[in-house]
BALOBA-1460 file (C-alpha; in Angstrom, 3 decimals):
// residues 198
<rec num="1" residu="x" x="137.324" y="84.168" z="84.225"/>
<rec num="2" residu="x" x="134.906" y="83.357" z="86.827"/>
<rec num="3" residu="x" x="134.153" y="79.449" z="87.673"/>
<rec num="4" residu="x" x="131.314" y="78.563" z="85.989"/>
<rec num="5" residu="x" x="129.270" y="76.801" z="89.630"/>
<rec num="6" residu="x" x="129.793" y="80.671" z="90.794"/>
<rec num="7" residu="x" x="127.397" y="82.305" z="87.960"/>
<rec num="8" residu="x" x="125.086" y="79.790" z="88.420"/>
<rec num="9" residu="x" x="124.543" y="80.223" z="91.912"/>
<rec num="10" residu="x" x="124.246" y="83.963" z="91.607"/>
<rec num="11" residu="x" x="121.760" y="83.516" z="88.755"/>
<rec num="12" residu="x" x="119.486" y="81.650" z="90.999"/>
<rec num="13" residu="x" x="119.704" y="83.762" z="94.095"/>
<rec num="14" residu="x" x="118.837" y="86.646" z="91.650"/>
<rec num="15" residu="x" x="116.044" y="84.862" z="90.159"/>
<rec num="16" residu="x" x="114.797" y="84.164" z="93.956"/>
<rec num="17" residu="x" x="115.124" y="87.433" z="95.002"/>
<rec num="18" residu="x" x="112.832" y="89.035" z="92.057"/>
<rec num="19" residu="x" x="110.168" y="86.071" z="92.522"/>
<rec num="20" residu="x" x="110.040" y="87.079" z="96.062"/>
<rec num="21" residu="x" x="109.459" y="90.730" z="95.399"/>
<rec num="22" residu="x" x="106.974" y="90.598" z="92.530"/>
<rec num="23" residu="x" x="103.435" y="90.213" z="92.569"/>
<rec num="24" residu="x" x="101.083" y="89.519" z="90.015"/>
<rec num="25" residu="x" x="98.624" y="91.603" z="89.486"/>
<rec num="26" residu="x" x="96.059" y="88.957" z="89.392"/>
<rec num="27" residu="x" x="95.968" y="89.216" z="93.027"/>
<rec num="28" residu="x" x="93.362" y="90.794" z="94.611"/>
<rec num="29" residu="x" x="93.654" y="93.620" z="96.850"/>
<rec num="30" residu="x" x="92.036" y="92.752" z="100.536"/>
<rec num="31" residu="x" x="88.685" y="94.256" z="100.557"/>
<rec num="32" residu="x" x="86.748" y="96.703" z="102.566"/>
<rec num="33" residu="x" x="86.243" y="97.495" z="105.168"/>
<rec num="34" residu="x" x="88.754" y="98.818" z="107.401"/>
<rec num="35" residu="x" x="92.199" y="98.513" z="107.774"/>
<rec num="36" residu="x" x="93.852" y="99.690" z="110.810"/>
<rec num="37" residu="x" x="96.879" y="102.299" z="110.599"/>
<rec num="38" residu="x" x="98.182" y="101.488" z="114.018"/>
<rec num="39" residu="x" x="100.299" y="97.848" z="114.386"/>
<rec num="40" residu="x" x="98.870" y="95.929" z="116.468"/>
<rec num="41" residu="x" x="94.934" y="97.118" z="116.861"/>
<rec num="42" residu="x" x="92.317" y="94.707" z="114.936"/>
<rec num="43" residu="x" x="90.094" y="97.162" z="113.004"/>
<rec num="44" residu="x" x="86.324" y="97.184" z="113.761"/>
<rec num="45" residu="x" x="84.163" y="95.048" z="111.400"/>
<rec num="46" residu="x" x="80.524" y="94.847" z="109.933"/>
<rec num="47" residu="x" x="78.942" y="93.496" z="107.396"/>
<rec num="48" residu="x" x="77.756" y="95.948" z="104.631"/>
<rec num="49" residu="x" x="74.022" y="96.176" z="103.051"/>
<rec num="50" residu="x" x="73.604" y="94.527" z="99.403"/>
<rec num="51" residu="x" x="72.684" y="97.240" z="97.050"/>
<rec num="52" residu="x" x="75.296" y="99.514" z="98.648"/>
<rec num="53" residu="x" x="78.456" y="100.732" z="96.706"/>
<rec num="54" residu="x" x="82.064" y="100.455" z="98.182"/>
<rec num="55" residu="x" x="83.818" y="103.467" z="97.046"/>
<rec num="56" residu="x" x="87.573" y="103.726" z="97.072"/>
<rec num="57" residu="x" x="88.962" y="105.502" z="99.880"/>
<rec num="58" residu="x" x="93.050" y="107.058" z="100.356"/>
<rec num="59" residu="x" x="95.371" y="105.080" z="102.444"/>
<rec num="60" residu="x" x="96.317" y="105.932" z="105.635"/>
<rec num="61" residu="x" x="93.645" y="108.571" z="106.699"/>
<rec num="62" residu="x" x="90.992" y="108.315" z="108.883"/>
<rec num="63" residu="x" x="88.834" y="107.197" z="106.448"/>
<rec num="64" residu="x" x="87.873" y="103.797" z="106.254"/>
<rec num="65" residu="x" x="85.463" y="103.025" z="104.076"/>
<rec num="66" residu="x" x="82.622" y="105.233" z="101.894"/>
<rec num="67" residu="x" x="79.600" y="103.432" z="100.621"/>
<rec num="68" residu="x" x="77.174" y="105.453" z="98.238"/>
<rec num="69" residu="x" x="73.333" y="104.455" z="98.843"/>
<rec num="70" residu="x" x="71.237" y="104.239" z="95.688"/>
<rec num="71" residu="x" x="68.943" y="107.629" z="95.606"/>
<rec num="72" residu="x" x="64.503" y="106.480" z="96.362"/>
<rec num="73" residu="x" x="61.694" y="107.940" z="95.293"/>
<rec num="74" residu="x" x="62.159" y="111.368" z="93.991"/>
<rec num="75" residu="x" x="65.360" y="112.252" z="95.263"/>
<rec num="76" residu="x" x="68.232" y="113.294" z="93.032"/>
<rec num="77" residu="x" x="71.436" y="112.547" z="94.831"/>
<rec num="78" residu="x" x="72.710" y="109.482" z="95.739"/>
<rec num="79" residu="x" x="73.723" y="109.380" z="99.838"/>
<rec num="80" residu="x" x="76.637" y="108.063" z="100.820"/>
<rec num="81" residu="x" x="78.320" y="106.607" z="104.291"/>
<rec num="82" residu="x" x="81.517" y="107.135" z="105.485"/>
<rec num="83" residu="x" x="83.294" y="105.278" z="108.315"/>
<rec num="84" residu="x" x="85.654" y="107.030" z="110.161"/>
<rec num="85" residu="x" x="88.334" y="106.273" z="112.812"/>
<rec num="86" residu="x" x="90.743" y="108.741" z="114.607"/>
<rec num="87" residu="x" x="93.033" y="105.964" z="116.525"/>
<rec num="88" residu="x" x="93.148" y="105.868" z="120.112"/>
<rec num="89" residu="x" x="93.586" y="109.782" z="120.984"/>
<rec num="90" residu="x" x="91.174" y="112.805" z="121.321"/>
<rec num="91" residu="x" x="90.397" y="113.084" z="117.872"/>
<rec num="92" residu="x" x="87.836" y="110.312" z="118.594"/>
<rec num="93" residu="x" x="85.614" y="112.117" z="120.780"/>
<rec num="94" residu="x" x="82.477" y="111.725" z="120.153"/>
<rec num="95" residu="x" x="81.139" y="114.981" z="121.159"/>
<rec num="96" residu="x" x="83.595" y="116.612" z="119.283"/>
<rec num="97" residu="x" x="82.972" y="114.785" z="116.298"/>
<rec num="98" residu="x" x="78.777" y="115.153" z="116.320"/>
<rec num="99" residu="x" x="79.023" y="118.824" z="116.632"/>
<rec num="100" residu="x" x="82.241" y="118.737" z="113.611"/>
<rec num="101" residu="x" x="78.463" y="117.034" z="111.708"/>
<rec num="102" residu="x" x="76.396" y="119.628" z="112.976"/>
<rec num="103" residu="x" x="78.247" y="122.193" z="111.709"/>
<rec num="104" residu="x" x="77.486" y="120.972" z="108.339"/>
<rec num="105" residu="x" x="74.065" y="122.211" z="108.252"/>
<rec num="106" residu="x" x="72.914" y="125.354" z="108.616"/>
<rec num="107" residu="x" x="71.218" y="126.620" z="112.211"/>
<rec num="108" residu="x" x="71.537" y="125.071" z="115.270"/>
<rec num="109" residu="x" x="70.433" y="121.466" z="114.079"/>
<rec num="110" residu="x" x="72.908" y="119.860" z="117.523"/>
<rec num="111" residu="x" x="70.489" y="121.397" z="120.108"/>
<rec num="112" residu="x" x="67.054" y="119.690" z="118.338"/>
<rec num="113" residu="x" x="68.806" y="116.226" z="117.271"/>
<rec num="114" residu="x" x="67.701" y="113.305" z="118.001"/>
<rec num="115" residu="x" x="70.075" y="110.552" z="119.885"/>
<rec num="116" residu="x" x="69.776" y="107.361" z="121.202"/>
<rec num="117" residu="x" x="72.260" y="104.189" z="122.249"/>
<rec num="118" residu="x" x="71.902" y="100.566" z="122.523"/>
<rec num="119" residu="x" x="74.513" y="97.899" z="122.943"/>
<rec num="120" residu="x" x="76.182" y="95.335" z="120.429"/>
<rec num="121" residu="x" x="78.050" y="92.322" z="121.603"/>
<rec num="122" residu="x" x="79.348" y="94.506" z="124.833"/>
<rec num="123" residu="x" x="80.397" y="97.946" z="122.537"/>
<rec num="124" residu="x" x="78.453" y="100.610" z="122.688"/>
<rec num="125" residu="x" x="76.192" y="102.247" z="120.008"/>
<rec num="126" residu="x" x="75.736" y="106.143" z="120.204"/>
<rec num="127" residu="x" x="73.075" y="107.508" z="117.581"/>
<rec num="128" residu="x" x="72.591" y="111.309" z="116.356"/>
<rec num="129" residu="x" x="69.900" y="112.222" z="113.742"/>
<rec num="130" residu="x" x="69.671" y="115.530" z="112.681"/>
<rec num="131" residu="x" x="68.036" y="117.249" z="109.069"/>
<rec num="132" residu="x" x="67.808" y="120.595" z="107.495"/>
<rec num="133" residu="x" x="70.049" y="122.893" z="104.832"/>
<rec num="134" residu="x" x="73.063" y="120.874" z="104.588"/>
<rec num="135" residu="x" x="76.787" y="122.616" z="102.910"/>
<rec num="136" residu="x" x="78.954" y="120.553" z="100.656"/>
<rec num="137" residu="x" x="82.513" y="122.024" z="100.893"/>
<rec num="138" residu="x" x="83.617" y="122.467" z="97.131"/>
<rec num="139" residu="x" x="87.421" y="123.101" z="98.383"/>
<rec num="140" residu="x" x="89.425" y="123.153" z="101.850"/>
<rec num="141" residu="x" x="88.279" y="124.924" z="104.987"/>
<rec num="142" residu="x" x="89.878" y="128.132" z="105.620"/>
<rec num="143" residu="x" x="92.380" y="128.127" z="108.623"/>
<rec num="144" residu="x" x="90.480" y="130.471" z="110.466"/>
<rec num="145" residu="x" x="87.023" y="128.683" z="109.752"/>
<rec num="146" residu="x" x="84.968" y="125.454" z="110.281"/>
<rec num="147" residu="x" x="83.647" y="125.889" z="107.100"/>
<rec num="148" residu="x" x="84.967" y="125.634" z="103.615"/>
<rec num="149" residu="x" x="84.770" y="129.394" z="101.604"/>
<rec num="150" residu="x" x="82.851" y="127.401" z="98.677"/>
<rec num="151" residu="x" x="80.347" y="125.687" z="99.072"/>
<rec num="152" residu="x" x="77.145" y="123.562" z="97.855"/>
<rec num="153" residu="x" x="73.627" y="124.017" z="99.683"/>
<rec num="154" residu="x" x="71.596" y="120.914" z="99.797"/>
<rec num="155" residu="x" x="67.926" y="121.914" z="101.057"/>
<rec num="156" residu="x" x="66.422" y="118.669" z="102.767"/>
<rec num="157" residu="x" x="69.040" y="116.939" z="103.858"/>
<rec num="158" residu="x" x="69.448" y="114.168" z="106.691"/>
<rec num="159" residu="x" x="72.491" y="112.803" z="109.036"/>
<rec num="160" residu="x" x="72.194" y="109.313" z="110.441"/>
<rec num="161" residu="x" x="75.363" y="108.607" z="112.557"/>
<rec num="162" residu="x" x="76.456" y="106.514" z="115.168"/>
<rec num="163" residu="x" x="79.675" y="105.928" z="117.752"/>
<rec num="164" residu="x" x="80.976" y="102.915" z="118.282"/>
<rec num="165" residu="x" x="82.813" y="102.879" z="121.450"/>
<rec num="166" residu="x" x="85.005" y="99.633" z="121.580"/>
<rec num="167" residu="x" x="87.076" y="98.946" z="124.820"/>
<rec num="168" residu="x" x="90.576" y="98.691" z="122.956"/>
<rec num="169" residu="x" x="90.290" y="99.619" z="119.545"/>
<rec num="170" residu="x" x="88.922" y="103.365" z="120.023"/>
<rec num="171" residu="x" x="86.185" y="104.947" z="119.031"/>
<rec num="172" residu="x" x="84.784" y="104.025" z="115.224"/>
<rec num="173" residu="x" x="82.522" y="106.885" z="113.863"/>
<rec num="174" residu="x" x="79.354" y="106.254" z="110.712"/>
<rec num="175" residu="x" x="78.372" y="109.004" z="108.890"/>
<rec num="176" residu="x" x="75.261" y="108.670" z="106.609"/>
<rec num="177" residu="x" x="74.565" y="112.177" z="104.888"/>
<rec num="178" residu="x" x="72.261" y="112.332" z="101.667"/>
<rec num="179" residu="x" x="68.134" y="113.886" z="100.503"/>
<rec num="180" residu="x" x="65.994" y="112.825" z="103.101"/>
<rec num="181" residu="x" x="63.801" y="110.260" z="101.211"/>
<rec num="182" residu="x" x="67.306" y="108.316" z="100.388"/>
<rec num="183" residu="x" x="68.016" y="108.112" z="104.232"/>
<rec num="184" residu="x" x="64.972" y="107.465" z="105.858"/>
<rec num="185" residu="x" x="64.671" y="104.817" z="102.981"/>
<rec num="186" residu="x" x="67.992" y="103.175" z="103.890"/>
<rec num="187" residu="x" x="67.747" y="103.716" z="107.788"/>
<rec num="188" residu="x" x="67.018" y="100.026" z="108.386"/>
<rec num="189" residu="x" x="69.653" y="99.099" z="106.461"/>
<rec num="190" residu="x" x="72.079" y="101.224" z="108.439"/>
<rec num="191" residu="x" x="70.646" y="99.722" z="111.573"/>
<rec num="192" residu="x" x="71.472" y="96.275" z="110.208"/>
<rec num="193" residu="x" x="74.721" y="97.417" z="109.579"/>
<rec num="194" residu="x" x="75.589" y="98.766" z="113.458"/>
<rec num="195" residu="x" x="74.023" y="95.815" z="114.495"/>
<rec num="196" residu="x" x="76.783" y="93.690" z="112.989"/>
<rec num="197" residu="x" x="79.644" y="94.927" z="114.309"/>
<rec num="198" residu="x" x="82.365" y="93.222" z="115.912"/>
């Protein structure tokens, strides 16, 4: 028989050890936007237009946020934003990653986009605009392809994205894609958006 000072003690360190592991699921989860993957780095951060839609994103990929933009006038799709970031290595080119965009839409839409830069609290801003027959892939890309087999033509569709080139946290990419009423409706918005970053 076991003193009885013994099972108390174990009792409690027990009952410690489960208080300190649980967590009630009143808690919130932190919220958008971005949440770096790599110790260490402070993710990029913005503030995000009202009327826009946080949608959830998976953990751990270069995906850091999606917001869906309400659809204007006529349109009949919704547009959406996503913010992307690749680390610190070449996957965050920027070249790279506008013509990955470009290759979205059908023709050469790269060699008649429009592109422009500005500055924000000493990062750098780099614009791309481009519109036309856009492709929603419906499954994965084929090994030997850059585009999906299946896919979903959108006539009338416009890009907004931008770069942001930060001096030790990499390269942060902004993707809006939706109808082209819906975008040229919420470019300001964007703007406001880039324009907050820090």
């Amino acid at each position: 028989m076991r003193p009885r000072g013994s099972s108390l003690a174990r009792a409690a360190f027990l009952a410690v050890g489960v208080c300190s592991c649980s967590r009630t699921t009143a808690e919130p989860e932190p919220p958008p936007p971005a949440v770096s993957s790599a110790p260490g780095i402070e993710p990029l951060r913005w503030d995000v237009p009202g009327g826009w839609t946080a949608l959830d994103v998976p953990r751990g990929g270069p995906q850091k946020a999606v917001y869906r933009v309400p659809r204007s006038g006529d349109d009949k799709d919704d547009a959406e934003v996503h913010v992307l970031w690749f680390g610190l290595g070449s996957k965050g080119d920027v070249e790279a990653n506008f013509k990955e965009w470009f290759s979205q839409f059908d023709g050469d839409v790269g060699a008649r986009a429009r592109r422009g830069a500005f500055e924000v609290r000493g990062l750098r801003v780099e614009t791309v605009e481009a519109s036309g027959t856009y492709a929603i892939a419906l499954g994965p890309k084929a090994v030997a392809r850059k585009r999906a087999p299946v896919e979903m033509v959108k006539d009338g569709y416009r890009l907004l994205g931008a770069a942001v080139r930060t001096p030790d946290r990499g390269t942060w990419f902004f993707r809006m894609v939706g109808p082209d009423e819906t975008v040229q409706s919420a470019r300001s918005a964007l703007r406001i958006l880039l324009e907050s970053v820090r």
